[in-house]
C-alpha positions in Angstrom: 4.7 -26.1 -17.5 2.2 -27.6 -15.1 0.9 -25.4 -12.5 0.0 -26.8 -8.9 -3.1 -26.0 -7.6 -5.3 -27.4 -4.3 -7.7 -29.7 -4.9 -10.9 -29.8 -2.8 -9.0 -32.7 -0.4 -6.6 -29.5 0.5 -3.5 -31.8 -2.1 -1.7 -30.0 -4.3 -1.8 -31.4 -7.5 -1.7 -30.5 -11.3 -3.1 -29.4 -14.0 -2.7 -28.9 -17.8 -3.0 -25.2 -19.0 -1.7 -24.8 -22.6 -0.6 -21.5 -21.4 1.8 -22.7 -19.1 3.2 -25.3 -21.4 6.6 -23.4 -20.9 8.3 -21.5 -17.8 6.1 -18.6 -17.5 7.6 -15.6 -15.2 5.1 -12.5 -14.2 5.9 -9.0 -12.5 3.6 -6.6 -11.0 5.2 -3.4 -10.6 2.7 -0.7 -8.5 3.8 3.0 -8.5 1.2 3.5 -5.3 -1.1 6.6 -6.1 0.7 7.7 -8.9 -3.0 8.5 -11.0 -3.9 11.7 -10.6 -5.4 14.7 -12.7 -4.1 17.3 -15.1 -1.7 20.0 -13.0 -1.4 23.5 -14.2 1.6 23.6 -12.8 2.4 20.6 -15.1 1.0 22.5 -18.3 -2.6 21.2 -18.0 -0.5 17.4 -17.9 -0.5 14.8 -15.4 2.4 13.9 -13.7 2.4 10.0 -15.8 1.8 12.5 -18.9 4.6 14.8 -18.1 6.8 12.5 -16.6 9.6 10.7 -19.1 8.6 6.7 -18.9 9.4 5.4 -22.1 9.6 2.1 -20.5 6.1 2.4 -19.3 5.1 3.6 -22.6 6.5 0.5 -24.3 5.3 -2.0 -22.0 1.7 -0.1 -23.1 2.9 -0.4 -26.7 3.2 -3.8 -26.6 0.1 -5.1 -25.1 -2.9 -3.7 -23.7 -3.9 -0.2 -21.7 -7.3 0.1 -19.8 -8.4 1.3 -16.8 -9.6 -0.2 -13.5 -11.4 0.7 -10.1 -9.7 -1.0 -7.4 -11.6 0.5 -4.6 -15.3 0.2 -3.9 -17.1 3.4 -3.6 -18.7 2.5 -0.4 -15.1 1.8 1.2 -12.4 4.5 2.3 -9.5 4.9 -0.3 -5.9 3.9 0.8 -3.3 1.4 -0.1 -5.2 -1.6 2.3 -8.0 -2.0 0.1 -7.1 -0.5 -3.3 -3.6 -3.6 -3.2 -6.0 -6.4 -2.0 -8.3 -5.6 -5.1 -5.3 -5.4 -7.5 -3.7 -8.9 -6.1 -7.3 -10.6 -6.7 -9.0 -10.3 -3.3 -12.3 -8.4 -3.6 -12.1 -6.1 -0.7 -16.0 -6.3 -0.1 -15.3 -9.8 0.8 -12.0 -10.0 2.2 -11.1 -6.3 4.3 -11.5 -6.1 7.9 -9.9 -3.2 8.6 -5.9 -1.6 7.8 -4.2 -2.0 10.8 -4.5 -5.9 11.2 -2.3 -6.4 8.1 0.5 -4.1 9.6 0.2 -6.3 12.6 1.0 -9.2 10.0 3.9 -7.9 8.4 5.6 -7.3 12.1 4.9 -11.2 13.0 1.8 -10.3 15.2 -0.6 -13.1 16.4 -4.4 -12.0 16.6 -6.7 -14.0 18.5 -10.6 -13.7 16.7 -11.5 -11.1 18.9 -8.5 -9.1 19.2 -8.0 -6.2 17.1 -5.4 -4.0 15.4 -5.3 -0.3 15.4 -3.0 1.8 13.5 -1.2 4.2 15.9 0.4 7.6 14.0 2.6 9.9 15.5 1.6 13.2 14.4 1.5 17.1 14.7 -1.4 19.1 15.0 -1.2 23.0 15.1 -4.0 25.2 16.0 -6.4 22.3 16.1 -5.3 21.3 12.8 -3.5 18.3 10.9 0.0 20.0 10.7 2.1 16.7 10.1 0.4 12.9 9.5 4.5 12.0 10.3 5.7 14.0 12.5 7.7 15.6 10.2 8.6 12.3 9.6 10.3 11.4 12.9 13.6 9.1 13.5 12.4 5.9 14.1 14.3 6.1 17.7 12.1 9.2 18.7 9.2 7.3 17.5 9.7 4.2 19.4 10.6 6.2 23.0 7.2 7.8 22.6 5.2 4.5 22.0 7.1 3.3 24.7 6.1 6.0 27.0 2.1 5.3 25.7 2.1 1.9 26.5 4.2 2.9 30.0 0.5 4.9 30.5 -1.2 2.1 30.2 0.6 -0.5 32.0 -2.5 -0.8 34.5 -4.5 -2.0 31.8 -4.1 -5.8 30.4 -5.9 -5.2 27.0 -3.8 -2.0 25.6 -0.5 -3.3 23.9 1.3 -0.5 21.8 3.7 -1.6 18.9 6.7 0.7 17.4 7.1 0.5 14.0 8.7 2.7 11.6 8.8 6.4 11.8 5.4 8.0 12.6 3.9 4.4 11.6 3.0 2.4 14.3 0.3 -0.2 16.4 -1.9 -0.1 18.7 -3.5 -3.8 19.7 -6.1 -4.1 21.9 -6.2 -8.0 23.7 -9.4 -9.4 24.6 -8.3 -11.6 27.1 -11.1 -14.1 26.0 -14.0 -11.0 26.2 -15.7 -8.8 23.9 -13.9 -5.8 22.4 -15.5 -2.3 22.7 -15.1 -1.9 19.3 -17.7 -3.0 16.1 -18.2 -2.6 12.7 -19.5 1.1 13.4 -16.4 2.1 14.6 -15.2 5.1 12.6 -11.7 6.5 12.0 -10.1 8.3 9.2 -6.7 8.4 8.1 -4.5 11.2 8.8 -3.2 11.8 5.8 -6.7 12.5 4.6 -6.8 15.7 6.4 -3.8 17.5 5.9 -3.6 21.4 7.4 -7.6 20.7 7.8 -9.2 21.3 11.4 -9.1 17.7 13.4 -12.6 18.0 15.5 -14.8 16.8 13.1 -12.2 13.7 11.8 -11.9 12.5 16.0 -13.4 8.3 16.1 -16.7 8.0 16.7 -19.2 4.8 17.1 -18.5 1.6 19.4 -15.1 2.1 21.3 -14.4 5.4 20.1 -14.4 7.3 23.3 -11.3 4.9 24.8 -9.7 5.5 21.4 -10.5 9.2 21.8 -9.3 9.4 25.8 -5.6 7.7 24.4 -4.9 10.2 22.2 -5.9 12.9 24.3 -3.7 11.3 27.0 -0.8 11.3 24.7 -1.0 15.3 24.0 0.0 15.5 27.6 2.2 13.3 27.7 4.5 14.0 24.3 4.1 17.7 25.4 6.3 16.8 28.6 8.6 15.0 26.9 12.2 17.3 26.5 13.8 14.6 23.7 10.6 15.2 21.3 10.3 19.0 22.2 14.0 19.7 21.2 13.4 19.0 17.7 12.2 22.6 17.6 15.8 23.2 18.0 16.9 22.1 15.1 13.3 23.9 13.3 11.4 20.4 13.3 8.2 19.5 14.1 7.5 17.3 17.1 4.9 14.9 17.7 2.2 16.2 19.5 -0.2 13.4 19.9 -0.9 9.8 18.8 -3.4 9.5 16.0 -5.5 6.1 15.9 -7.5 4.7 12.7 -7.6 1.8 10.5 -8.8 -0.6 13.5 -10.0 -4.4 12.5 -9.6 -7.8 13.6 -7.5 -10.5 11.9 -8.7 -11.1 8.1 -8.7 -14.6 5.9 -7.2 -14.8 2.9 -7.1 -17.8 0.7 -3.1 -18.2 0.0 -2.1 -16.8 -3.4 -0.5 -20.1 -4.5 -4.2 -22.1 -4.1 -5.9 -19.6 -6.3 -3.6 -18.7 -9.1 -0.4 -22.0 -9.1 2.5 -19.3 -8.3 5.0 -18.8 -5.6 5.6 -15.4 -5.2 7.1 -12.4 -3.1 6.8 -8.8 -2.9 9.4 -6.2 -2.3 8.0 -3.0 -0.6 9.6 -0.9 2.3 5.7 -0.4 3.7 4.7 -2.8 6.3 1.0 -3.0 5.2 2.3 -4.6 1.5 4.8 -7.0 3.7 1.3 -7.9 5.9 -0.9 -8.3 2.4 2.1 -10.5 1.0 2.6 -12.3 4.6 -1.3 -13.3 4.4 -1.1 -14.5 0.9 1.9 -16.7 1.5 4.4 -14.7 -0.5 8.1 -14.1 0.5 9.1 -10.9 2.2 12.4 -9.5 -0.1 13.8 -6.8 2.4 16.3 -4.2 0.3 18.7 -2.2 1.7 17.7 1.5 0.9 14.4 1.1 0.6 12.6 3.7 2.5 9.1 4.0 1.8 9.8 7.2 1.0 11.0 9.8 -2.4 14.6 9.2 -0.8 14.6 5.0 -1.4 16.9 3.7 -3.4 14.9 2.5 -6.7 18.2 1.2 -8.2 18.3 -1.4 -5.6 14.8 -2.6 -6.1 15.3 -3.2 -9.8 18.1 -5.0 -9.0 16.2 -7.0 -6.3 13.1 -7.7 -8.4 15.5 -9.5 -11.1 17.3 -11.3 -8.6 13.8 -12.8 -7.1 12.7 -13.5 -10.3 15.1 -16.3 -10.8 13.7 -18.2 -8.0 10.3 -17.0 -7.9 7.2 -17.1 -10.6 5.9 -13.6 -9.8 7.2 -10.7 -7.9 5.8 -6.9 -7.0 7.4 -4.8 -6.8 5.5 -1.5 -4.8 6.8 2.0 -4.3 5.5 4.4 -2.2 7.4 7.4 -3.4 4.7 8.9 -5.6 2.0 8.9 -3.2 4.5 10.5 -1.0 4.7 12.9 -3.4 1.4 13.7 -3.9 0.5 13.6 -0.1 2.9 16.3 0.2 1.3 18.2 -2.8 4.4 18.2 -4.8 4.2 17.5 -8.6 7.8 17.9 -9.5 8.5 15.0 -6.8 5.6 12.6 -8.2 7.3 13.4 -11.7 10.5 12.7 -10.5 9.5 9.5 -8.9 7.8 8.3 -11.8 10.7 8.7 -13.8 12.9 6.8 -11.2 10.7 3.8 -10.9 10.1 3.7 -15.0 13.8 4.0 -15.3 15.4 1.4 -12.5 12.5 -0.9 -11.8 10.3 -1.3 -15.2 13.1 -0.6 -18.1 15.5 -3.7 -16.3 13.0 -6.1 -14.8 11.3 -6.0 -18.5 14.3 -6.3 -20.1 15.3 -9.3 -18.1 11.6 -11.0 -18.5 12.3 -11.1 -22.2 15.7 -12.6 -21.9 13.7 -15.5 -20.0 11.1 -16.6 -22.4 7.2 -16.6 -21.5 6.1 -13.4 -19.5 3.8 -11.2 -18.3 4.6 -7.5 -16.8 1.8 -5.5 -15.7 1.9 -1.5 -14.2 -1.2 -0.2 -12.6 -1.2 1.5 -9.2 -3.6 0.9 -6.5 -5.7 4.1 -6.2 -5.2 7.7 -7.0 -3.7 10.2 -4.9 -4.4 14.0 -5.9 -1.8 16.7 -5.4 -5.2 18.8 -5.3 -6.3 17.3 -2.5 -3.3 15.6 -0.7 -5.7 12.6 -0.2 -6.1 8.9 -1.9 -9.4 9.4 -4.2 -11.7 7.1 -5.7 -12.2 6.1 -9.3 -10.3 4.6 -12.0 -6.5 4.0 -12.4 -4.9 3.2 -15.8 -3.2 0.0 -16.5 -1.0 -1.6 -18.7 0.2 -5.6 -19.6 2.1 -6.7 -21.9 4.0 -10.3 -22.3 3.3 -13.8 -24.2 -0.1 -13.8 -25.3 -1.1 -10.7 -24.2 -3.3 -8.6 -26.7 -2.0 -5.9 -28.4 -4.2 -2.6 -28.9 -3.7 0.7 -30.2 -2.4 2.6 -27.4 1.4 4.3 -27.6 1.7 5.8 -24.4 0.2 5.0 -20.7 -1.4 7.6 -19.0 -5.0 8.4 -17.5 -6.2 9.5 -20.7 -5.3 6.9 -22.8 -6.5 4.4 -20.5 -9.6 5.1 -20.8 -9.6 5.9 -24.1 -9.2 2.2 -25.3 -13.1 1.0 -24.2 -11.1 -1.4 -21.4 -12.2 -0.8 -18.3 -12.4 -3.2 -15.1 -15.2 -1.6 -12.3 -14.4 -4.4 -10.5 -10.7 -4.2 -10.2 -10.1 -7.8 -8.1 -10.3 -9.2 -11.8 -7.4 -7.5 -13.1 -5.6 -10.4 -11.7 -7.8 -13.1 -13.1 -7.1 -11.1 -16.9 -3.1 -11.0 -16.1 -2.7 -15.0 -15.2 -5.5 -15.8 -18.3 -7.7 -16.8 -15.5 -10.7 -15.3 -17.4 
C-alpha cells in the first residue's frame, strides 16, 4: 500500500515503497527486563532458556535473532530510556528525564520550565530500602497519603503532588513563570535499584536536591502519624514510611511516530510511563481490564486485545511488566512463569492472527535487562527476534541471550532496531 508520511510543508502525503505494495500489519511485543543471566537455581539456564516459549522460539526460527543495546552506558537503566530506544528515539537525543512521561500518560500539561518528579511510596527499615512499593499498597491508601503531602504543602504555589497507581505516583513542581531549583545536575536514583541496600548514600544530590531531600523527610513524619497506613501491620503488611522522589525532568519533544515511520499505532501496557511514551508519539492508549502491571495481570486479555487493535491499527505493542517484576523481586520461578504466560497468550495468538492477515512483521525484544542477582535493571545487550514478510531468515532455532549473540547481529545502538523492523535501513 502507500504509506503517508510529512513532507517538509508539515502535509501528509505519499509515497511508493515496494514493500508496502500490500496491507502490511506489525507487532512489537516487549517482555520488560526479561534478559538476564544464567541462574543456578535454573540449572546454570536463564529464565528465556528455561522457560517453555515455543512461540518465541518459532518466531526466532523464522526470521532473524540478534542482540541489541537499548540503553547508553552513560545513562541510568530503566524502562524510560531502554522503550524510547527500542520505538526509534535515540535517548541521547530525546530523554529529559522519567517522570515527565508519567505526567503524559495521566493528561498533564507541562509548561517549559516546569518539571515532573516521580514520587514512590515506599518502606525503609533500619535505614534501608525495605519496599520500593510499599508492599505494594491499595491504590486508596496510596492516594490518602499523597493527599496528605500535598495538604503539607498547601502554603507553597509551586509543589503539586499527583496519585497515581499503587506506590507509583507525581510529584510536579510549577514555575509560575520563574526558574526551577532544579538542573541537569540533579541526581536521583530509582528505588528499585537499591533494594534491602542502606538509603544514605542513594538521597538526591546537585541543584534542588535539598527541597527534594526536606519533602521526603517531611513525609517520614507525617506517614508515621497516620493510623490508616500504620494498621497495615495488622494484617502483617508493610506500610509506607516515606515518599521517595527520582526520575525528575521537564517536558520532552518527540517527533510523532506516524511522521517518521507512515503507521498509526497504539500500545497496550498497564504502566503509565509506556501510556506517556505512546501519548508523546501519537499512538492510541488500549486500556484492558486485568491488566495490572504486575505477575497477577491477566495476559489472556492482552492477547486478545492486541488482535482486536490490530484490525484497526498498523502496529501495536504490546508491553508487560510481569518479568521485571519478577526479577525485581529476585524470583526466578516467577520470571519463568511469566515468560511462559506472555509466549503462550500474547505471542502464540497475535502471530497466528498476523499470518491469517497477509504481509507482517512480529518482533520480541525487551527493553533492558533486569538481574534476579541484583534486583536492578542492568546495562548491556538484550536478544531479539523478527520474523514476517521479507524478513531474513538465519540459523538460529531458539531465542535466548546466548543465541542472540551467537548469530554476529548485534545493534550497539539499539534506536535502529526500529529502522531494521519497518525496512527503514
Amino acid at each position: 500500500m502507500a504509506v503517508t508520511e510529512r513532507c517538509m510543508s508539515g502535509i501528509l502525503c505519499l509515497i511508493d515503497d515496494p514493500l508496502f505494495d500490500e496491507i502490511m500489519k506489525y507487532a512489537l511485543i516487549i517482555p520488560d527486563g526479561c534478559a538476564d543471566e544464567p541462574q543456578a537455581s535454573l540449572d546454570g539456564k536463564t529464565p528465556l532458556q528455561a522457560a517453555h516459549v515455543p512461540h518465541m522460539d518459532a518466531v526466532a526460527t523464522a526470521g532473524e535473532v540478534g542482540q541489541t543495546d537499548n540503553v547508553p552506558e552513560s545513562m541510568p537503566s530503566g524502562s524510560d530510556v531502554g522503550t524510547m530506544s527500542l520505538f526509534g528515539y535515540d535517548p541521547l537525543v530525546y530523554h529529559t528525564g522519567r517522570a515527565p512521561l508519567e505526567a503524559a500518560a495521566q493528561g498533564i500539561e507541562l509548561s517549559a520550565d516546569d518539571w515532573a518528579i516521580r514520587c514512590n511510596l515506599v518502606t525503609v527499615s533500619e535505614g534501608r530500602m525495605q519496599s520500593f512499593t510499599a508492599g505494594q499498597i491499595p491504590n486508596d491508601l496510596g492516594a490518602h497519603l499523597v493527599g496528605l503531602m500535598q495538604q503539607a504543602c498547601c502554603g507553597d504555589p509551586h509543589w503539586k503532588f499527583h496519585p497515581g497507581v499503587s506506590y507509583r505516583n507525581l510529584l510536579l513542581y510549577r514555575s509560575r513563570d520563574g526558574k526551577a531549583p532544579f538542573a541537569e545536575d540533579t541526581f536521583s536514583v530509582p528505588p528499585h535499584d537499591i533494594t534491602d541496600q542502606p538509603i544514605a548514600e542513594y538521597l538526591p544530590m546537585g541543584s534542588g536536591a535539598c527541597d527534594l531531600r526536606a519533602l521526603m523527610e517531611k513525609s517520614v513524619e507525617i506517614f508515621a502519624a497516620d493510623e490508616l497506613n500504620q494498621s497495615r501491620r495488622e494484617g502483617d503488611e508493610l506500610p509506607a514510611t516515606q515518599i521517595w522522589l527520582w526520575g525528575q525532568g521537564r517536558r520532552p519533544a518527540l517527533t510523532p511516530f506516524v511522521d517518521r515511520f507512515g503507521v498509526e499505532s497504539a500500545v497496550i501496557t498497564a504502566v503509565d510511563l509506556l501510556r506517556g511514551i505512546g501519548r508523546l508519539l501519537g499512538w492510541d492508549v488500549v486500556e484492558v481490564e486485568g491488566a495490572t502491571g504486575y505477575i497477577d495481570t491477566d495476559y489472556a486479555a492482552k492477547g486478545r486485545s492486541a488482535i482486536e487493535t490490530l484490525k484497526s491499527k498498523d502496529f501495536v505493542v504490546v508491553h508487560v511488566e510481569a518479568t521485571d517484576e519478577a526479577s525485581h523481586e529476585g524470583d526466578a520461578e516467577e520470571k519463568v512463569k511469566a515468560l511462559e504466560q506472555i509466549d503462550a497468550h500474547i505471542v502464540g495468538p497475535v502471530h497466528e492472527y498476523l499470518r491469517s492477515q497477509g504481509d507482517y512483521r512480529l518482533l520480541v525484544c525487551p527493553d533492558h535487562p533486569t538481574f534476579l542477582r541484583t534486583k536492578t535493571h542492568s546495562h548491556g545487550y538484550v536478544p531479539f527476534a523478527m520474523c514476517g514478510t521479507d524478513v531474513p531468515k538465519d540459523s538460529a532455532e531458539s531465542y535466548d541471550e546466548i543465541v542472540a549473540a551467537s548469530t554476529g547481529l548485534t545493534l550497539d545502538e539499539g534506536h535502529r532496531l526500529m529502522n531494521r523492523f519497518f525496512a527503514r535501513g
